[in-house]
ZARORO-591450 format. One line per field, with one value per residue (C-alpha): residue number from 1; residue in one letter; chain; x, y, z. Coordinates in pm, whole numbers, plus 50000, padded with zeros to 5 digits. Each point is the difference from the previous one (the first is absolute). Layout:
BEGIN
num	[NUM, ...]
residuo	[A, ...]
cadena	[A, ...]
xx	[X, ...]
yy	[Y, ...]
zz	[Z, ...]
This chain:
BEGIN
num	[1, 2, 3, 4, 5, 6, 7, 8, 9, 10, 11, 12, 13, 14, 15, 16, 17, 18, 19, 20, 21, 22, 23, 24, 25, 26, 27, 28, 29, 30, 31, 32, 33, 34, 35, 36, 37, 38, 39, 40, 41, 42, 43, 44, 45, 46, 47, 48, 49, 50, 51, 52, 53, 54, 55, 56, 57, 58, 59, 60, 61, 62, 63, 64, 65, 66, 67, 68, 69, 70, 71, 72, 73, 74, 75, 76, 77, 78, 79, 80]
residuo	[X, X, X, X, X, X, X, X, X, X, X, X, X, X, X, X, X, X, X, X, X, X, X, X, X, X, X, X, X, X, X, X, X, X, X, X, X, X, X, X, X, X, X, X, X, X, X, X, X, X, X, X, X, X, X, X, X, X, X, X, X, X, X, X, X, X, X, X, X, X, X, X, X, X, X, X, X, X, X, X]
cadena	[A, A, A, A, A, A, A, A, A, A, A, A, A, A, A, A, A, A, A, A, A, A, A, A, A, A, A, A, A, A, A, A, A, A, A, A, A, A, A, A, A, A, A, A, A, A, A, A, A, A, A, A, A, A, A, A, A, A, A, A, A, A, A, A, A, A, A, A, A, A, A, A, A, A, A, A, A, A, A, A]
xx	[50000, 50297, 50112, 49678, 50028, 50352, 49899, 49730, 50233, 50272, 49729, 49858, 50327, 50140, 49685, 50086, 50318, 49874, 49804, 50234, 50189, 49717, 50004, 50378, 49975, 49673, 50126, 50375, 49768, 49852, 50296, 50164, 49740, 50034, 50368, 49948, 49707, 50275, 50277, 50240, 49815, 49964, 50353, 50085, 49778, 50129, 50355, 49906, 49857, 50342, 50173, 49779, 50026, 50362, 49804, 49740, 50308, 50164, 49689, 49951, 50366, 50014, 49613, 50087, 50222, 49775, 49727, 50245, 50070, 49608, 49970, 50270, 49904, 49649, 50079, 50269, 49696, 49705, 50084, 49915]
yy	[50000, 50242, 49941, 50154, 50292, 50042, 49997, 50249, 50271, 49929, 50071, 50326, 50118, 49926, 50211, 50286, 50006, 50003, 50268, 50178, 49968, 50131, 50326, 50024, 50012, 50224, 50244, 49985, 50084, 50305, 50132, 49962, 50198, 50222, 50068, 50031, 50287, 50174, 50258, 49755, 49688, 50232, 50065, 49642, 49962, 50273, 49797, 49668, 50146, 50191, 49651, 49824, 50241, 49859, 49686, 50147, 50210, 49643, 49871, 50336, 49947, 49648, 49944, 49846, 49733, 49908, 49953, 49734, 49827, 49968, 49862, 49740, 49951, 49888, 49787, 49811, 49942, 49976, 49716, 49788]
zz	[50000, 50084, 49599, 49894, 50217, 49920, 49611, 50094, 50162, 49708, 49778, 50122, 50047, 49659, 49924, 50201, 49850, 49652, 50099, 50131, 49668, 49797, 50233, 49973, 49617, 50018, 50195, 49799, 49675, 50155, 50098, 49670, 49838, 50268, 49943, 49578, 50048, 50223, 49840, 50079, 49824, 49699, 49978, 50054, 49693, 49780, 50127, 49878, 49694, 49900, 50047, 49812, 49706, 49939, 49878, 49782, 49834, 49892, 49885, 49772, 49881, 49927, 49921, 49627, 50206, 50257, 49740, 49809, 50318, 50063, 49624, 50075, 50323, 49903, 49693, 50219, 50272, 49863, 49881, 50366]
């Protein structure tokens, strides 16, 4: 009888803890958004942004190549 009390109390713990989890995350996603409506989140974007442009200047330069690679690319595997 002890086992099934003991599986009982594991359970509703384990449950509690899961819970606790889910409040963890909610509360980690509201203050994200928090931070990115702030000055500083919008600088952090304008940041990421001016990083990132570095990328979409290579793919403007070497557009022609990457297209040729996706030609290639999809003749070699589309055959599976």
């Amino acid at each position: 009888m002890t086992t099934n009390r003991t599986s009982y109390h594991r359970q509703y713990y384990r449950k509690q803890v899961i819970n606790s989890q889910k409040n963890t995350i909610k509360n980690l996603r509201a203050d994200k958004k928090k931070f990115m409506e702030s000055p500083e989140g919008i600088a952090y974007k304008k940041r990421l942004m001016k990083e990132s442009g570095y990328q979409a200047e290579y793919r403007e330069k070497n557009k022609e190549k990457i297209k040729a690679y996706q030609k290639e690319y999809h003749i070699e595997y589309a055959k599976f």
